[in-house]
Biotite code that builds the C-alpha atoms (Angstrom):
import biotite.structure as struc

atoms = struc.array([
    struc.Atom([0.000, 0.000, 0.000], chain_id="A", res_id=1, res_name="UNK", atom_name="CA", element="C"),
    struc.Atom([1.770, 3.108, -1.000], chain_id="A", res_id=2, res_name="UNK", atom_name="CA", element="C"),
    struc.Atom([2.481, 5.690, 1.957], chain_id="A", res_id=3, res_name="UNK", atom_name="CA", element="C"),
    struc.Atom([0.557, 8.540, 1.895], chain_id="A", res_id=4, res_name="UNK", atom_name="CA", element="C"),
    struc.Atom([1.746, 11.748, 0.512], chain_id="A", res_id=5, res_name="UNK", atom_name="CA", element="C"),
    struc.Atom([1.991, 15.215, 3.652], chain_id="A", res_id=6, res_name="UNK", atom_name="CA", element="C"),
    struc.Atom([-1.231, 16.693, 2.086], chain_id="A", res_id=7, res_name="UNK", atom_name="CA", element="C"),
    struc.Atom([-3.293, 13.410, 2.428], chain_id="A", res_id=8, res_name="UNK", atom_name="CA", element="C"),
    struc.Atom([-1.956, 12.617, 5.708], chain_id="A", res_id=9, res_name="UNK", atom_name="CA", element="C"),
    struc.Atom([-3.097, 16.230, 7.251], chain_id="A", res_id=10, res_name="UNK", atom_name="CA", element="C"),
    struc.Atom([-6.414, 15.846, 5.440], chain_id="A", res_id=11, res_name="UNK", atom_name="CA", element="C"),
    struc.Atom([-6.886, 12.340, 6.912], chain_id="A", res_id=12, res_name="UNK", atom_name="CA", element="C"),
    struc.Atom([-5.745, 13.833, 10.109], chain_id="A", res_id=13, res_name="UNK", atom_name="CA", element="C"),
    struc.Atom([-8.498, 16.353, 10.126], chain_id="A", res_id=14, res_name="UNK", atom_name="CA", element="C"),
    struc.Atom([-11.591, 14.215, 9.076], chain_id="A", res_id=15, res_name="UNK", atom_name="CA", element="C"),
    struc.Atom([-10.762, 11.693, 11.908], chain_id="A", res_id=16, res_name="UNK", atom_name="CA", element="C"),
    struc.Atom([-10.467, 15.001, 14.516], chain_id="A", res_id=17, res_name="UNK", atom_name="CA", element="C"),
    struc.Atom([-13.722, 16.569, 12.807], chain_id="A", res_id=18, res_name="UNK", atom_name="CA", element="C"),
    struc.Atom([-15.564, 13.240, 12.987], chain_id="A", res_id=19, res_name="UNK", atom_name="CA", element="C"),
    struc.Atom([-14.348, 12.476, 17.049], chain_id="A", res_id=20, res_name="UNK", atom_name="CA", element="C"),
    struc.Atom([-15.340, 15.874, 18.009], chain_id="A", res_id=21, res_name="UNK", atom_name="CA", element="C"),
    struc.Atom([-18.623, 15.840, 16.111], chain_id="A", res_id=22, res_name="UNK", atom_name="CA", element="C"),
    struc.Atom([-19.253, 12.276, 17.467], chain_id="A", res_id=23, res_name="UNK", atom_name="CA", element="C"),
    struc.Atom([-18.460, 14.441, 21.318], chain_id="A", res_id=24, res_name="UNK", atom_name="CA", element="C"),
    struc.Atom([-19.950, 18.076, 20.270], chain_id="A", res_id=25, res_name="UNK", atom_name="CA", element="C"),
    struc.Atom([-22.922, 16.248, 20.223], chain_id="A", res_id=26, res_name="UNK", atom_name="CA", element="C"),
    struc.Atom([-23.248, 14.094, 22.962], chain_id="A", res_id=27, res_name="UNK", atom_name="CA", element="C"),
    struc.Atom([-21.645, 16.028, 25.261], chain_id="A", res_id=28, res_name="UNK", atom_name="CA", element="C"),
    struc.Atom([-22.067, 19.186, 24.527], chain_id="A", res_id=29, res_name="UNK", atom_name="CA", element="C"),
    struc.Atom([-19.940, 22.622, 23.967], chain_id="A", res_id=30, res_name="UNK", atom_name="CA", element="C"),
    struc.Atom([-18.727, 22.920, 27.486], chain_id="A", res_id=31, res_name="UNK", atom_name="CA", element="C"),
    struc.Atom([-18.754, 19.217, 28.202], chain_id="A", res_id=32, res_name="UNK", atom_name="CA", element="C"),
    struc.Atom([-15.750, 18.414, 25.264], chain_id="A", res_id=33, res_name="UNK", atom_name="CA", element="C"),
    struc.Atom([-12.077, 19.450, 25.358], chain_id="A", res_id=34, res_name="UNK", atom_name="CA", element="C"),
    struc.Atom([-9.423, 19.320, 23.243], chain_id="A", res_id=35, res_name="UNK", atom_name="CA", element="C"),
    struc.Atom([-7.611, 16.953, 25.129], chain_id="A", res_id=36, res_name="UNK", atom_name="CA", element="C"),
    struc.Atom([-10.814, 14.579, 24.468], chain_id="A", res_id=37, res_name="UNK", atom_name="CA", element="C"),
    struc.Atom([-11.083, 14.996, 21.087], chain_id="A", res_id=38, res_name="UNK", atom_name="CA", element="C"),
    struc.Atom([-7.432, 14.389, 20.654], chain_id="A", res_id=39, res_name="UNK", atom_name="CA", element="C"),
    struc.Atom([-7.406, 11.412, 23.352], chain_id="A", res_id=40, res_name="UNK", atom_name="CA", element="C"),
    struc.Atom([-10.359, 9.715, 21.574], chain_id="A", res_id=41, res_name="UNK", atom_name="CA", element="C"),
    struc.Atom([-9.241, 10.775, 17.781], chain_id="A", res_id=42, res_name="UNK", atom_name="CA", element="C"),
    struc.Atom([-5.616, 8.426, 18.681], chain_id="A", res_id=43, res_name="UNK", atom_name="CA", element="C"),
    struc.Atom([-3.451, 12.185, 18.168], chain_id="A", res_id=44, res_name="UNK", atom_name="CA", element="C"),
    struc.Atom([-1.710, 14.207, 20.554], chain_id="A", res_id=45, res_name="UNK", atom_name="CA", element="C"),
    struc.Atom([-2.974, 17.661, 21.644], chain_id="A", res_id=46, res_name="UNK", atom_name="CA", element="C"),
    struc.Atom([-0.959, 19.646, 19.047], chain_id="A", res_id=47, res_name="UNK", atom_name="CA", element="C"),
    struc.Atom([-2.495, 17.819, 16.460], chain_id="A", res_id=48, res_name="UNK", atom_name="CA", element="C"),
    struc.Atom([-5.604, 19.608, 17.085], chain_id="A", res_id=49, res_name="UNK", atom_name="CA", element="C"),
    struc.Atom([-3.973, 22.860, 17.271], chain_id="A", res_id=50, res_name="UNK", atom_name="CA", element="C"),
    struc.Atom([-2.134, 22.184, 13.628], chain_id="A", res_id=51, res_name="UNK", atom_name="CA", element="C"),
    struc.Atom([-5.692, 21.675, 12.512], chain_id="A", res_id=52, res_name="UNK", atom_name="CA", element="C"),
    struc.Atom([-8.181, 24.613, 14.010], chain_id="A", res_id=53, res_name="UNK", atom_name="CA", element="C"),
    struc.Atom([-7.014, 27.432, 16.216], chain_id="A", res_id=54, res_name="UNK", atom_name="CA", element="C"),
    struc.Atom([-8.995, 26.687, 19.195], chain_id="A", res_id=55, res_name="UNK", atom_name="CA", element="C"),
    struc.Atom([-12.388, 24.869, 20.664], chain_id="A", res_id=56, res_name="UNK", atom_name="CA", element="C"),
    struc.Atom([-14.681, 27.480, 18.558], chain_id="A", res_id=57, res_name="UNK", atom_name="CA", element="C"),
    struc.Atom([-13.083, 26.929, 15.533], chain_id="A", res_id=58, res_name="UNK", atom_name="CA", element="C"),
    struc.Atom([-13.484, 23.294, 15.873], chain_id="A", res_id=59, res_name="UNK", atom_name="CA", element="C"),
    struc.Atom([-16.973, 23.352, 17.321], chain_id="A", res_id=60, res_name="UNK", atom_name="CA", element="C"),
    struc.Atom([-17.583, 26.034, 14.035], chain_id="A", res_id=61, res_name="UNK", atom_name="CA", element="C"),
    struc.Atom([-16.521, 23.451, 11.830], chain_id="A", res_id=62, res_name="UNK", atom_name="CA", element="C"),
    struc.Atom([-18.419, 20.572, 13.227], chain_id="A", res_id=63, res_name="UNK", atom_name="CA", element="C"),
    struc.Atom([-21.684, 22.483, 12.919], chain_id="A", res_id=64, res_name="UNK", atom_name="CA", element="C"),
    struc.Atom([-21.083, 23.625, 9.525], chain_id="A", res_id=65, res_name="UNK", atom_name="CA", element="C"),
    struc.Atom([-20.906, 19.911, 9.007], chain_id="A", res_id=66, res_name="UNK", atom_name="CA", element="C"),
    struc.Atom([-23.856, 19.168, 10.783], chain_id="A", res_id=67, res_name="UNK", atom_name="CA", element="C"),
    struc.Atom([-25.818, 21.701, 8.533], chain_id="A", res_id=68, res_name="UNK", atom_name="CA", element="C"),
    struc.Atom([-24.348, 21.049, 5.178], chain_id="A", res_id=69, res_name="UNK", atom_name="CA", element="C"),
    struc.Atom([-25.352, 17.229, 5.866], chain_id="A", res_id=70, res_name="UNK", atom_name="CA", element="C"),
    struc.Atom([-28.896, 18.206, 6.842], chain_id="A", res_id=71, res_name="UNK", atom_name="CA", element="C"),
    struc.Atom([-29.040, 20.560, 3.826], chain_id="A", res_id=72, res_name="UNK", atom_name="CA", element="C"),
    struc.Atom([-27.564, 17.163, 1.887], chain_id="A", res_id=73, res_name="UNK", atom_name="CA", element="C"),
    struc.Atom([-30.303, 14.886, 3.189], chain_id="A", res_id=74, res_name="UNK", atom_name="CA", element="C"),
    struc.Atom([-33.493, 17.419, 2.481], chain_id="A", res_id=75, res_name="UNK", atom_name="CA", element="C"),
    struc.Atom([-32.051, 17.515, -0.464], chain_id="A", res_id=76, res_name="UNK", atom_name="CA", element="C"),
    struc.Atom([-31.962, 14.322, -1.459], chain_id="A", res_id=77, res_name="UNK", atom_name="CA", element="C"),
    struc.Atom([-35.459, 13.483, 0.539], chain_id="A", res_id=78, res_name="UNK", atom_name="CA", element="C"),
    struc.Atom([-37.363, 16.424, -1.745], chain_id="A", res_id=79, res_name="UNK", atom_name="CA", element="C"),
    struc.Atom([-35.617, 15.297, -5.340], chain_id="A", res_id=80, res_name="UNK", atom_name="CA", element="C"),
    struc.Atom([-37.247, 11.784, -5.191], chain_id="A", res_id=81, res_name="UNK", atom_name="CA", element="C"),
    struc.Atom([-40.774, 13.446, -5.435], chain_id="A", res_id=82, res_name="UNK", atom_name="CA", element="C"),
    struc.Atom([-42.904, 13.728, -8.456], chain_id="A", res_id=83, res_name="UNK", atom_name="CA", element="C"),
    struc.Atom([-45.296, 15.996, -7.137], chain_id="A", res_id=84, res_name="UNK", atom_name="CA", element="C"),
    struc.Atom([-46.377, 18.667, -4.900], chain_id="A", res_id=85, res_name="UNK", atom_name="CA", element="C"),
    struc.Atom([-48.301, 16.262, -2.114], chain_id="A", res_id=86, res_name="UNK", atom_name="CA", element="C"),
    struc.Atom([-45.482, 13.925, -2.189], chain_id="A", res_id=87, res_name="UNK", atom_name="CA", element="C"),
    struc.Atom([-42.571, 17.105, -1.293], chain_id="A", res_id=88, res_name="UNK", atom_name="CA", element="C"),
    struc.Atom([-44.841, 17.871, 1.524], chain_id="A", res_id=89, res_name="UNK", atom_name="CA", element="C"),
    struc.Atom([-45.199, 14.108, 2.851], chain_id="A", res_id=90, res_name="UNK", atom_name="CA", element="C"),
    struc.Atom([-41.987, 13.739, 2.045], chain_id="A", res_id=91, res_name="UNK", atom_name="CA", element="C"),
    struc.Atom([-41.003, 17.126, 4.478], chain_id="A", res_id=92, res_name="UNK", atom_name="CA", element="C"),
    struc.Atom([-43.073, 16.227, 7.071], chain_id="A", res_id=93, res_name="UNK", atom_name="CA", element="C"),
    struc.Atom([-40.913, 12.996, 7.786], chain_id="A", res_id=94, res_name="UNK", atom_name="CA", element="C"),
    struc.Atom([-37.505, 14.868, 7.553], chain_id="A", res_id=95, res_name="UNK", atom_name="CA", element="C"),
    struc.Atom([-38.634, 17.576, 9.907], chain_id="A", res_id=96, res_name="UNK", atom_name="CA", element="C"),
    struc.Atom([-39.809, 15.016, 12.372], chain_id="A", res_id=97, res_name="UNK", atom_name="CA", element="C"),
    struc.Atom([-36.374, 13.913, 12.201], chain_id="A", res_id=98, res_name="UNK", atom_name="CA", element="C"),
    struc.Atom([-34.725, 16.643, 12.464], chain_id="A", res_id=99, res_name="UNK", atom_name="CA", element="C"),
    struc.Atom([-37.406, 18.352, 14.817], chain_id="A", res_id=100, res_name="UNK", atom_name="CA", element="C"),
    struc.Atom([-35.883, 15.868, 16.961], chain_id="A", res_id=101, res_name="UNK", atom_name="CA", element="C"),
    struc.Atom([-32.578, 16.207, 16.774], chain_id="A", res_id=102, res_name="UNK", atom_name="CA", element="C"),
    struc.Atom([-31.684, 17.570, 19.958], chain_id="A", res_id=103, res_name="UNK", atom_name="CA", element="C"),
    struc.Atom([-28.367, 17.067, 20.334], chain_id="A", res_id=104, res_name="UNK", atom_name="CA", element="C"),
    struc.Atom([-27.709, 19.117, 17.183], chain_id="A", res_id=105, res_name="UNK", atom_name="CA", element="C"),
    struc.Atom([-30.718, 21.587, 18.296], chain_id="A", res_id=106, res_name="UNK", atom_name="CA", element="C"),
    struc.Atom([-28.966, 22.150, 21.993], chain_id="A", res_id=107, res_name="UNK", atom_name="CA", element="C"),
    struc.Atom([-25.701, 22.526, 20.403], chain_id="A", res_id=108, res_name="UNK", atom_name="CA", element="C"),
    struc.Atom([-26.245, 25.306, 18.214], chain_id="A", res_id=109, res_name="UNK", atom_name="CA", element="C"),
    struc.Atom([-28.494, 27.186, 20.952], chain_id="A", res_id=110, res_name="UNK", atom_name="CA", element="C"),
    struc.Atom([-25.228, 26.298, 23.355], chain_id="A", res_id=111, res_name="UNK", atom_name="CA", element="C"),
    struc.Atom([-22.108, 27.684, 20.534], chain_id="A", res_id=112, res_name="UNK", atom_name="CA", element="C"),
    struc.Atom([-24.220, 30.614, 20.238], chain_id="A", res_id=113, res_name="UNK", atom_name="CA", element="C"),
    struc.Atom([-24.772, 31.654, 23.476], chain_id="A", res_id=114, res_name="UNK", atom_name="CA", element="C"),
    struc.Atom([-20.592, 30.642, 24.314], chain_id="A", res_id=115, res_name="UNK", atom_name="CA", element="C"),
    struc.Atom([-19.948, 33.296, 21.125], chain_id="A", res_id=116, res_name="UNK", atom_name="CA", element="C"),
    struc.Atom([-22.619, 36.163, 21.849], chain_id="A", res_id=117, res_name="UNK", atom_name="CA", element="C"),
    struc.Atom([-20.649, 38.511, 23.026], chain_id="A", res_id=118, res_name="UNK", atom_name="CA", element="C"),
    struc.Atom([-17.061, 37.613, 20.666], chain_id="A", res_id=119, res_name="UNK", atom_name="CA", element="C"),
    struc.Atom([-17.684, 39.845, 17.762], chain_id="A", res_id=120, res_name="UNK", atom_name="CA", element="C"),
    struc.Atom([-15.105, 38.006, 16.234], chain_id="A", res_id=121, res_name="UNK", atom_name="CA", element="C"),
    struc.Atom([-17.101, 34.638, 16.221], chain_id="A", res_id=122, res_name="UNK", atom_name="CA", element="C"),
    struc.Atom([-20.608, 35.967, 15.774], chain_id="A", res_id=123, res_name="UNK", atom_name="CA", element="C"),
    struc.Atom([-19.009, 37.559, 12.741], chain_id="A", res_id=124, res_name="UNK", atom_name="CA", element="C"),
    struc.Atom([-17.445, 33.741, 11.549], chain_id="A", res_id=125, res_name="UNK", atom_name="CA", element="C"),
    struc.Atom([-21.145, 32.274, 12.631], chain_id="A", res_id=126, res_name="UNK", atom_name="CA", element="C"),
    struc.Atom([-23.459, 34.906, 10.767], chain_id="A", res_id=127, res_name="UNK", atom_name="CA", element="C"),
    struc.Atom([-20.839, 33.836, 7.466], chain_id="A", res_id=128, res_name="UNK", atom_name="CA", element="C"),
    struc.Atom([-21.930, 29.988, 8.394], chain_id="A", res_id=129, res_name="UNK", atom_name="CA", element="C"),
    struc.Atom([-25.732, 31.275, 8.999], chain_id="A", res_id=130, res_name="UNK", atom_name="CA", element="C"),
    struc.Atom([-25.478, 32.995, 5.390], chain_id="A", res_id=131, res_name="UNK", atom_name="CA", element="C"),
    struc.Atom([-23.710, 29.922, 3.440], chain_id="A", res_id=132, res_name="UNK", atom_name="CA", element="C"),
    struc.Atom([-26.673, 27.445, 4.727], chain_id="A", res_id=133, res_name="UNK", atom_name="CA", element="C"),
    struc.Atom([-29.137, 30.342, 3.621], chain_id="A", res_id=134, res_name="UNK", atom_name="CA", element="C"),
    struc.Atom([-27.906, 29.931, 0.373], chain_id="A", res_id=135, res_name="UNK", atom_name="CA", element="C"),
    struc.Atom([-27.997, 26.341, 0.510], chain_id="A", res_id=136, res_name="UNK", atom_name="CA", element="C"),
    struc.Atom([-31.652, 26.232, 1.549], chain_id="A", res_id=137, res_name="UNK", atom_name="CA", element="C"),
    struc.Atom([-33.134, 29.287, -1.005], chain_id="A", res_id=138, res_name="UNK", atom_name="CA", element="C"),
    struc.Atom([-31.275, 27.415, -3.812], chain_id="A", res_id=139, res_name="UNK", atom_name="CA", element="C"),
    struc.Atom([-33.248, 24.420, -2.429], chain_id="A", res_id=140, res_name="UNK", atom_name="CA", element="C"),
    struc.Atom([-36.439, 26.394, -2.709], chain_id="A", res_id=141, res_name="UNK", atom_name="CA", element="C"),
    struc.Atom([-36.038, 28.112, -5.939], chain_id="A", res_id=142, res_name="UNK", atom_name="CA", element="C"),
    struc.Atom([-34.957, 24.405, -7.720], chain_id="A", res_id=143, res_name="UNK", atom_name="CA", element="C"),
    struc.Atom([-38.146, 22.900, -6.230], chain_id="A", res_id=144, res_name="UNK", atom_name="CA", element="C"),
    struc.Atom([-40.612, 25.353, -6.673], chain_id="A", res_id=145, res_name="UNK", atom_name="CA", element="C"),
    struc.Atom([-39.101, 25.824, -10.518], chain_id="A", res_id=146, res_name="UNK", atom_name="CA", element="C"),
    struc.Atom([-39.314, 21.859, -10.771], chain_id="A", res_id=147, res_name="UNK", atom_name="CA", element="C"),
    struc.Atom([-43.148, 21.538, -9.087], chain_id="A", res_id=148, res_name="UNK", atom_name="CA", element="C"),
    struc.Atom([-44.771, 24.993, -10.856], chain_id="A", res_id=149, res_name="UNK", atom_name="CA", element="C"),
    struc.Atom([-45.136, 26.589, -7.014], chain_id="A", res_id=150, res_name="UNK", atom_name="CA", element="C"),
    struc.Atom([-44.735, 30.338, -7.055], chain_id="A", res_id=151, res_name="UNK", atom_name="CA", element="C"),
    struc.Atom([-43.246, 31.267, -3.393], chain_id="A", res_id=152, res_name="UNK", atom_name="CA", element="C"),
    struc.Atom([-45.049, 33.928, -2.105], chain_id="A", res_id=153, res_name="UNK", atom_name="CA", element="C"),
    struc.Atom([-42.083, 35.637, -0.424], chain_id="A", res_id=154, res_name="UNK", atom_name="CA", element="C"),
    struc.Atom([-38.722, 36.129, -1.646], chain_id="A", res_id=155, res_name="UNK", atom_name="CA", element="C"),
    struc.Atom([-36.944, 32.804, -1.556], chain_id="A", res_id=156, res_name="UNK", atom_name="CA", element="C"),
    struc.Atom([-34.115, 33.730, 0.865], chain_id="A", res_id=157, res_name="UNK", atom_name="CA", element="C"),
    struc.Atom([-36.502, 35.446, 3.315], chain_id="A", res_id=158, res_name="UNK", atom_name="CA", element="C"),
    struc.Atom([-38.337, 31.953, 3.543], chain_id="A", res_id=159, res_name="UNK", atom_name="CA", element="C"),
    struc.Atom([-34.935, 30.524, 3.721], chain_id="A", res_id=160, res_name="UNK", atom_name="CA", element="C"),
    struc.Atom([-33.987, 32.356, 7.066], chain_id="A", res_id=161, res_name="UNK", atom_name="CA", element="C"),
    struc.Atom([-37.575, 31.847, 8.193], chain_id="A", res_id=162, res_name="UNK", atom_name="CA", element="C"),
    struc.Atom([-37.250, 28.088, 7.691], chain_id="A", res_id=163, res_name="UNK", atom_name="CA", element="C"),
    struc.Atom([-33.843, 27.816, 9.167], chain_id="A", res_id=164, res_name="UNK", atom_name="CA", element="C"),
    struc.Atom([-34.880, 29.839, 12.106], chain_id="A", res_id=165, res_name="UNK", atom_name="CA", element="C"),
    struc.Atom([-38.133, 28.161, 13.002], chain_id="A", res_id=166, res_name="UNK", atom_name="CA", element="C"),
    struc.Atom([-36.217, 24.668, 12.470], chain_id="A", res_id=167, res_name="UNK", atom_name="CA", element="C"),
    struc.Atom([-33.701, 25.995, 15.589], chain_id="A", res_id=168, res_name="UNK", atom_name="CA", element="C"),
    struc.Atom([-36.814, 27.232, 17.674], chain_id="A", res_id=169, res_name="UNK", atom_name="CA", element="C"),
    struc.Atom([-39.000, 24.574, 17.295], chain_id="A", res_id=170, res_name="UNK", atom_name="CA", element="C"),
    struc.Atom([-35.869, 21.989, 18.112], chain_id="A", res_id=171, res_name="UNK", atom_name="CA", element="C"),
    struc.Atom([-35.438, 23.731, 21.152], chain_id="A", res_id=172, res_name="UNK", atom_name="CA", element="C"),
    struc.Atom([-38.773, 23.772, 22.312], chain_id="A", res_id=173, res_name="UNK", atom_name="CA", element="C"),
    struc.Atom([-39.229, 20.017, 21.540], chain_id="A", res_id=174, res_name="UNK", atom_name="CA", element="C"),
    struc.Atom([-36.085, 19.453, 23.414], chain_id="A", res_id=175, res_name="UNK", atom_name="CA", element="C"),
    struc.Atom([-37.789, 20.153, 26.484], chain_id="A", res_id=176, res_name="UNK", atom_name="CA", element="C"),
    struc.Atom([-41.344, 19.026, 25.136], chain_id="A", res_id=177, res_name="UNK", atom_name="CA", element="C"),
    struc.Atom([-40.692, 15.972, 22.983], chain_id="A", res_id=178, res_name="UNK", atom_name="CA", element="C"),
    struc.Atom([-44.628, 15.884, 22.804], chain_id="A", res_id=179, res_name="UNK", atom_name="CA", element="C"),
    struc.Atom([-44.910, 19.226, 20.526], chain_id="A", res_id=180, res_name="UNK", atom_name="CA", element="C"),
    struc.Atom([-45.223, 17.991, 17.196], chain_id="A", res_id=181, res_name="UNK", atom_name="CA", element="C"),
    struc.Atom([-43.930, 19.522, 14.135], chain_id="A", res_id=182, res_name="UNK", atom_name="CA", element="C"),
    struc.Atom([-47.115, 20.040, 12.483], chain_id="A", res_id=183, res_name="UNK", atom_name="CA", element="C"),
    struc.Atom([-46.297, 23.828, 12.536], chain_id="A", res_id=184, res_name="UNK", atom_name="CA", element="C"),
    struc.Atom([-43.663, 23.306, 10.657], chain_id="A", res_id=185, res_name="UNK", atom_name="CA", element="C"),
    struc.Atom([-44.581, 21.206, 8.090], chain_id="A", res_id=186, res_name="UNK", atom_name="CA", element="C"),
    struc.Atom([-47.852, 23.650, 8.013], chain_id="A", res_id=187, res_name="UNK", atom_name="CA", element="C"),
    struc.Atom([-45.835, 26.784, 7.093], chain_id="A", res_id=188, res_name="UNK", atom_name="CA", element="C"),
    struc.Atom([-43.913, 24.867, 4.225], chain_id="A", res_id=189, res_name="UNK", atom_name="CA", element="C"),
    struc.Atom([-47.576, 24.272, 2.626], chain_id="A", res_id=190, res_name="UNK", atom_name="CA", element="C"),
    struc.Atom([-48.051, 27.947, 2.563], chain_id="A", res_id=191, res_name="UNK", atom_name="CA", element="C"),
    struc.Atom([-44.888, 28.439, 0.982], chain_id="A", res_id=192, res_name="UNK", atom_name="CA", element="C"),
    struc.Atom([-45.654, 25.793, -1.819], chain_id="A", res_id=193, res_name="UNK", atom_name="CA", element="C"),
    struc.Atom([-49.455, 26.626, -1.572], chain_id="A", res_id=194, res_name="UNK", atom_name="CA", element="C"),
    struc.Atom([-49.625, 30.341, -1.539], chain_id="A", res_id=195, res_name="UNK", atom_name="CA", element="C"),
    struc.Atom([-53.128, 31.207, -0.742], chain_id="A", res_id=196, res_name="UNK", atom_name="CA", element="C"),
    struc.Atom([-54.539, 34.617, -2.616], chain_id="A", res_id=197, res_name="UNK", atom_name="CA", element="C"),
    struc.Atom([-56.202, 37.012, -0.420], chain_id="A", res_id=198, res_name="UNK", atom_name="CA", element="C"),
    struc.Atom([-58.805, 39.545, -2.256], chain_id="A", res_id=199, res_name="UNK", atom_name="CA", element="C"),
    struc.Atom([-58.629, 43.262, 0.048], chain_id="A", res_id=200, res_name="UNK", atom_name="CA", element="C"),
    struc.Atom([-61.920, 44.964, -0.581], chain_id="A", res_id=201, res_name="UNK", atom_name="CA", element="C"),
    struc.Atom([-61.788, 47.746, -2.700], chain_id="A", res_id=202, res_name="UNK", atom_name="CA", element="C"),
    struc.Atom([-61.168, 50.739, -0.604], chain_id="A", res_id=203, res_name="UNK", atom_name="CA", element="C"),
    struc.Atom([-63.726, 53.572, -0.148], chain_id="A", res_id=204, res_name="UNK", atom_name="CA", element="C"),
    struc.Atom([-63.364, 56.886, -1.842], chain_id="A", res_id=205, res_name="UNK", atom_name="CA", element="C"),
    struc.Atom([-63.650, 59.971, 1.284], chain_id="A", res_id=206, res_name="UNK", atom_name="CA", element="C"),
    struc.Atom([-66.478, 61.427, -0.984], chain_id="A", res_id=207, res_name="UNK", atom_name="CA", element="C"),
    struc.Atom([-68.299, 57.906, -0.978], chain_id="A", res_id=208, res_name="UNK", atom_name="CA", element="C"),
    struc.Atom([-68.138, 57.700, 2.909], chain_id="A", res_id=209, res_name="UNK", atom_name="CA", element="C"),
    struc.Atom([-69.320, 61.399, 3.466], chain_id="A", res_id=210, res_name="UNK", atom_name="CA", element="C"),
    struc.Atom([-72.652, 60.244, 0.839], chain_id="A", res_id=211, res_name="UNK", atom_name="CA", element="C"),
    struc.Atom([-72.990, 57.064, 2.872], chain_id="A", res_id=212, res_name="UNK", atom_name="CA", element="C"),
    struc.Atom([-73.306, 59.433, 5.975], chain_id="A", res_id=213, res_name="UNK", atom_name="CA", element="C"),
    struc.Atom([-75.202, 61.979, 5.208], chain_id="A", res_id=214, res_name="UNK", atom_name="CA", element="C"),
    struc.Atom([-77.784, 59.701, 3.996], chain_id="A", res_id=215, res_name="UNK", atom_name="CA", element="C"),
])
C-alpha cells in the first residue's frame, strides 16, 4: 500500500479530529468536550488539534457547519425523489420530524451561540456559516418550486432564514417538550408551496363615505 503523501496525511488527520469531536460536540455538549478529548479519543496528541483549528470554537464552528451542510444534503436528497407537490410535503413532514428531533444538534447550536454572543469576532465567523446554509436552503427552494410549478409567495431567501430559524426554535422547544409535534412546521412549508390569494376589498373613496353618511 503506498504511503501517503503530507497533504493526504493532514487531510486524513483532520476528518478523523472533525468526525471524534462531532461524534463528542454532540453528545456532550460545547462545554462538556475538550481538546484533550477529542485528541485522546481521535488516537493524536494535543498539538495535532492545534495544527488543525485554532482553538475549541473553531473546531466546534466546523463541526456544525458539518452538521448543517449534511442536513441541507439529506433534504435535499429526501425532496428530489418526489414527483409531485403532495409527495414534497409528505416527504417534508418525515424529515422535519427527524430533524425536529434532533436535539443534540438543536442544543448545540443554541449552546455555541450563546458561548460566542458577546465575541464579535465569532458571531461575525457564525453569521458567514448562517449565510452559506441560507444559500444552501433558497437554492433548495427556488430548484423545487421551478421543478413543481409553485410560485413562493415571499422572496426565496426570506423563507430561507424563516425556515432555518423556526427549524432551531422549534428543536429547542421540543427538546424540552418531545410531545410538541412539528405540524407547525410542516404547516408553514404548505403555505410556501401553496400560496393562498387574499382579495382586500376595494377601498372607499372619502367622498363615498361622506354620501354614505349623510344619507
Amino acid at each position: 500500500m503506498a504511503r501517503l503523501t503530507r497533504a493526504e496525511s493532514q487531510a486524513h488527520t483532520r476528518r478523523r479530529l472533525l468526525a471524534t469531536a462531532t461524534e463528542l460536540f454532540l453528545r456532550e455538549g460545547y462545554t462538556g468536550t475538550s481538546l484533550e478529548r477529542v485528541a485522546e479519543e481521535a488516537g493524536f496528541s494535543k498539538g495535532a488539534v492545534y495544527s488543525n483549528f485554532r482553538n475549541k470554537d473553531e473546531l466546534c464552528l466546523a463541526v456544525l457547519e458539518g452538521v448543517r451542510a449534511e442536513k441541507a444534503a439529506s433534504v435535499d436528497a429526501t425532496l428530489a425523489g418526489t414527483d409531485s407537490l403532495d409527495e414534497l410535503l409528505a416527504a417534508f413532514a418525515v424529515w422535519a420530524a427527524g430533524t425536529g428531533g434532533d436535539q443534540e444538534w438543536i442544543r448545540l447550536e443554541a449552546e455555541y451561540l450563546l458561548n460566542c454572543r458577546r465575541d464579535p469576532e465569532l458571531l461575525g465567523r457564525l453569521a458567514k456559516s448562517n449565510a452559506e446554509i441560507a444559500d444552501l436552503v433558497t437554492g433548495l427552494l427556488n430548484t423545487n418550486a421551478r421543478r413543481l410549478g409553485v410560485r413562493l409567495p415571499m422572496d426565496a431567501r426570506q423563507a430561507a432564514y424563516a425556515l432555518f430559524s423556526i427549524t432551531l426554535g422549534l428543536g429547542l422547544l421540543r427538546s424540552v417538550d418531545p410531545a410538541i409535534g412539528v405540524d407547525s412546521f410542516t404547516s408553514i412549508v404548505r403555505l410556501l408551496a401553496q400560496p393562498a390569494e387574499v382579495k382586500v376589498p376595494e377601498a372607499r373613496s372619502a367622498t363615498a363615505d361622506a354620501d354614505s353618511n349623510r344619507e
